[in-house]
N, C-alpha and C positions, 0 to 999 in steps of 0.2 A: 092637024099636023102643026098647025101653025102656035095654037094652043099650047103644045104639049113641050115645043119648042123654048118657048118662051119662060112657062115655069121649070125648063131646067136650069137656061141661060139664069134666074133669078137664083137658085138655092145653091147655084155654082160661087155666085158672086157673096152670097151671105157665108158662108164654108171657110173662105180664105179671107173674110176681113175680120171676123169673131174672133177674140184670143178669149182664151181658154184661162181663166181667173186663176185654176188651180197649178199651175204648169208654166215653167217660162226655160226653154233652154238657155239662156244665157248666152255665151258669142261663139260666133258661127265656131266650128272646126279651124286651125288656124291661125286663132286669135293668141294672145300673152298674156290671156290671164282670165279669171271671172268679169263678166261683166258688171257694171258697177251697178246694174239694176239688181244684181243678185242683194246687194245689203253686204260685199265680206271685202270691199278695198278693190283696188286695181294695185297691178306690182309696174312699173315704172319700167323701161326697157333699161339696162345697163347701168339700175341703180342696185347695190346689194342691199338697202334696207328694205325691209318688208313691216309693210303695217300690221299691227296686231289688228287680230278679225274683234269684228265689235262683239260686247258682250250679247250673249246669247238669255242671256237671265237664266239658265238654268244651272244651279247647284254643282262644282266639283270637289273632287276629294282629290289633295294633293297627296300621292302615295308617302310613305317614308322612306326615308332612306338609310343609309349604312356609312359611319363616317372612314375616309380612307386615306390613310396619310401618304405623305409622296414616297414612302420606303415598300408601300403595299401591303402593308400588313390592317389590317382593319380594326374599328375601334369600336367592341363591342357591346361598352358601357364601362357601369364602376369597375372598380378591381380593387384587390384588398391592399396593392400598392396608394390608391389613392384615398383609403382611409373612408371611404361610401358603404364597405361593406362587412357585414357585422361577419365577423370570424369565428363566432361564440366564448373569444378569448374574456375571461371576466375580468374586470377592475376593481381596484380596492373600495371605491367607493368611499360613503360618506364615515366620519367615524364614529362608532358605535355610540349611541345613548348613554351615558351615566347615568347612576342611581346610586345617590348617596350611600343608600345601607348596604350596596354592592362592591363598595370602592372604599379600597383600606386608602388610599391615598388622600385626594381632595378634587371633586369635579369641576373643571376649568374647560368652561368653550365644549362640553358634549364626553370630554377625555379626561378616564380615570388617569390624574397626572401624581406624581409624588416630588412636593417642592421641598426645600429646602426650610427650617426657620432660620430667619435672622431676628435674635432679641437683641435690648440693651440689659445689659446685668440688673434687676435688682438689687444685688448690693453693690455697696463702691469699694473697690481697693485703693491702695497707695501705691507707687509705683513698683514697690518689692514684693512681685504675687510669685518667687520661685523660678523665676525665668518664665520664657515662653509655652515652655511642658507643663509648669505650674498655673498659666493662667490660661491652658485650655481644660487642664482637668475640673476648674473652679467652673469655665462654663457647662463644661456637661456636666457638673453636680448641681449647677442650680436648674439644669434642664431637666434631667431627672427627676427630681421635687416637684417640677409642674409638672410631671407626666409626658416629657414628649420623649421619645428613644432614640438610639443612636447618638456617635459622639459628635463633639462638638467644639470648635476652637476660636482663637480670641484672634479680632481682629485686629493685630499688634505687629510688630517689625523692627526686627535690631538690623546690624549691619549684615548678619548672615545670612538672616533668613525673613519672609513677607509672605504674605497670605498669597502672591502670587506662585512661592515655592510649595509653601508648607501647607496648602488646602487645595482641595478637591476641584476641578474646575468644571467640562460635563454642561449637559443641556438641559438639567432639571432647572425649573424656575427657582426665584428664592421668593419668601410667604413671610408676614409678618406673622402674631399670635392668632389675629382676625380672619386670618386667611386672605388677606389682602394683599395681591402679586405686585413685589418692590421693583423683580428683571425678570426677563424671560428665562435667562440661562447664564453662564460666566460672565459670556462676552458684554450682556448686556448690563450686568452687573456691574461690570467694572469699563463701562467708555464713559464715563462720566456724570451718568443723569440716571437718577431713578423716579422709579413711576410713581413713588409715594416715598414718603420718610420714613426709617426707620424711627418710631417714636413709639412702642411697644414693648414691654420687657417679657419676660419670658411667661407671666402669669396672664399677658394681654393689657395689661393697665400701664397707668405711666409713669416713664421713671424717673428717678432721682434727678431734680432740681439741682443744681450748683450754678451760684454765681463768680466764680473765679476770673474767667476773665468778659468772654460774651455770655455766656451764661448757658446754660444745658453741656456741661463738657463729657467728654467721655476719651476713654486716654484712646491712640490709634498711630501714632507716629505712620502713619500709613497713607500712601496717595489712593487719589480716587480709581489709578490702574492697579491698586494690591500690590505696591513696590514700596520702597522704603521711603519715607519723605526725609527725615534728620537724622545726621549725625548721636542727634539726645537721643536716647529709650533708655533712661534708667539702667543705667548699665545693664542695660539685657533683661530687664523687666527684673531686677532683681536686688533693687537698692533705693534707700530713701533716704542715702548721707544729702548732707548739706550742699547747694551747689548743683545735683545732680537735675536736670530736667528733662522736658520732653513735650512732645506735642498732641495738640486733640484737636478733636472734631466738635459738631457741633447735634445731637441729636435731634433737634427740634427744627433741622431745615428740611425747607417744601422736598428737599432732596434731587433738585433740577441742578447742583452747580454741586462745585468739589466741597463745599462748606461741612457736610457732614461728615468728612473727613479729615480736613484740614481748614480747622478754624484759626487755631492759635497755636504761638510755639513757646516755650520757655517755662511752661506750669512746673511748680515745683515737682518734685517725685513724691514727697511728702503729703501731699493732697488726697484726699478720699474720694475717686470716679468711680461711676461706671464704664466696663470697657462693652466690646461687640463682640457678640458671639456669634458665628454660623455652624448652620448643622453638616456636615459632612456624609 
C-alpha cells in the first residue's frame, strides 16, 4: 500500500512540472494581449500604437490593387486620352527614299524636291536689255540653251516693280547649276544670308569677270529682301544714255551678308554685266 502510494505521489508531481516543448498557451484568459513568450509584441494598455509582429521569414505577396480617385470613378490604366495606347491610327512616318532615276526633280534629305535655279547670265548686257520684260525673257533664253525648263526672270528692280512683286515666292528651295541648295524656300532667300554663293552660271561654270568697281559685278539694283535699293535702274532697264546709272552686286560673295546684291551704286548703264536669273 505504502508502495503503490508513493509512486503515485512521484508521477503526480513529474505531470505538473514538465512543460511540454511543443505547446505554450501564452497568458492566462483575461490578460491584454499575447504573451511576450509568444515572440509577437505585447500591446501597451491605453496606447493606440501597436508594434509590428516581428518578421516571420516567410514569403508574401502583396495583392494589387486598383487606383481610385476621390470622385470614385476608378483608374483602370492607359487610355487613348493619354496617348499609351495604340488606336491603330497610322502616321505619316518617315519620308519615302529617293532614287535618283525616279525623281524628275533633284533628291535632297531622302525627298524627291523640285528647286528652283538661280544662275548668273553668261552673257553681260548693258543696262538697255528692253526693260524688265526684256531682261527676263534674255534669262529664259540663255536657260533654255543649257537645257533647264520653265521661265525664268532677272533679278532687277525699277521704281514699280522688284523680284519681291514681280516673282514667285513658295517653299521650293533655290539650287545653283551643281545642285547645290543656295535657301530653303523665299523666306530664306531673301532674310539676308545664303548658304552658298551664287557663283554659277547657267552652264555650271563660271561667270564673267569684270572689274568695274569691286570686281565680279552683276547689275541688281535690288536689296537682299527682293525690294528696290535705288532710285538708278537705267531707266527701267532700258537705257544706256550718258549719266544714266545703277547698282550691282557682287557674285563672288561667300553669300553670308547683302554684298551679293548690293555691292556698289552709280556703275554706268553703259557697261557690259551679267545680271541674276531665277527660275519661277
Amino acid at each position: 500500500m505504502t508502495r503503490w502510494l508513493v509512486l503515485a505521489l512521484s508521477l503526480g508531481v513529474s505531470g505538473c512540472t514538465a512543460a511540454n516543448p511543443n505547446f505554450d498557451r501564452g497568458a492566462p484568459a483575461g490578460a491584454d494581449g499575447p504573451s511576450s513568450s509568444t515572440g509577437l509584441g505585447t500591446t501597451a494598455a491605453n496606447d493606440d500604437s501597436v508594434d509590428p509582429p516581428a518578421t516571420s521569414g516567410v514569403a508574401t505577396t502583396t495583392p494589387a490593387t486598383t487606383n481610385v480617385d476621390p470622385t470614385g470613378s476608378f483608374d483602370t490604366g492607359p487610355s487613348e486620352e493619354s496617348g499609351l495606347v495604340d488606336t491603330g491610327a497610322e502616321d505619316d512616318g518617315p519620308p519615302p527614299f529617293c532614287e535618283p532615276e525616279d525623281c524628275d526633280g533633284v533628291c535632297i534629305e531622302g525627298e524627291c524636291r523640285f528647286p528652283r535655279l538661280v544662275f548668273v547670265s553668261s552673257e553681260p548686257f548693258t543696262g538697255g536689255m528692253g526693260g524688265l520684260e526684256g531682261a527676263h525673257s534674255l534669262c529664259t533664253e540663255l536657260a533654255h540653251n543649257a537645257g533647264w525648263d520653265g521661265s525664268f526672270r532677272a533679278w532687277l528692280s525699277t521704281q514699280v516693280s522688284s523680284p519681291s512683286i514681280h516673282m514667285v515666292h513658295g517653299d521650293d528651295p533655290f539650287m545653283r547649276a551643281d545642285e547645290v541648295i543656295i535657301a530653303d524656300d523665299w523666306e530664306d532667300f531673301t532674310d539676308g544670308e545664303l548658304e552658298a554663293p551664287i557663283d554659277l552660271d547657267e552652264w555650271g561654270g563660271p561667270p564673267l569677270q569684270t572689274f568695274i568697281c569691286a570686281g565680279r559685278e552683276v547689275w541688281t539694283n535690288t536689296t537682299v529682301h527682293g525690294t528696290v535699293a535705288t532710285e538708278r535702274d537705267c531707266s527701267s532697264w532700258d537705257a544706256t544714255t550718258p549719266g544714266t546709272t545703277s547698282e550691282v552686286g557682287d557674285w563672288g560673295t561667300p553669300g553670308l551678308n547683302w554684298s551679293w546684291t548690293e555691292n556698289c551704286a552709280n556703275v554706268t548703264c553703259s557697261s557690259a554685266l551679267p545680271i541674276f536669273c531665277v527660275q519661277q
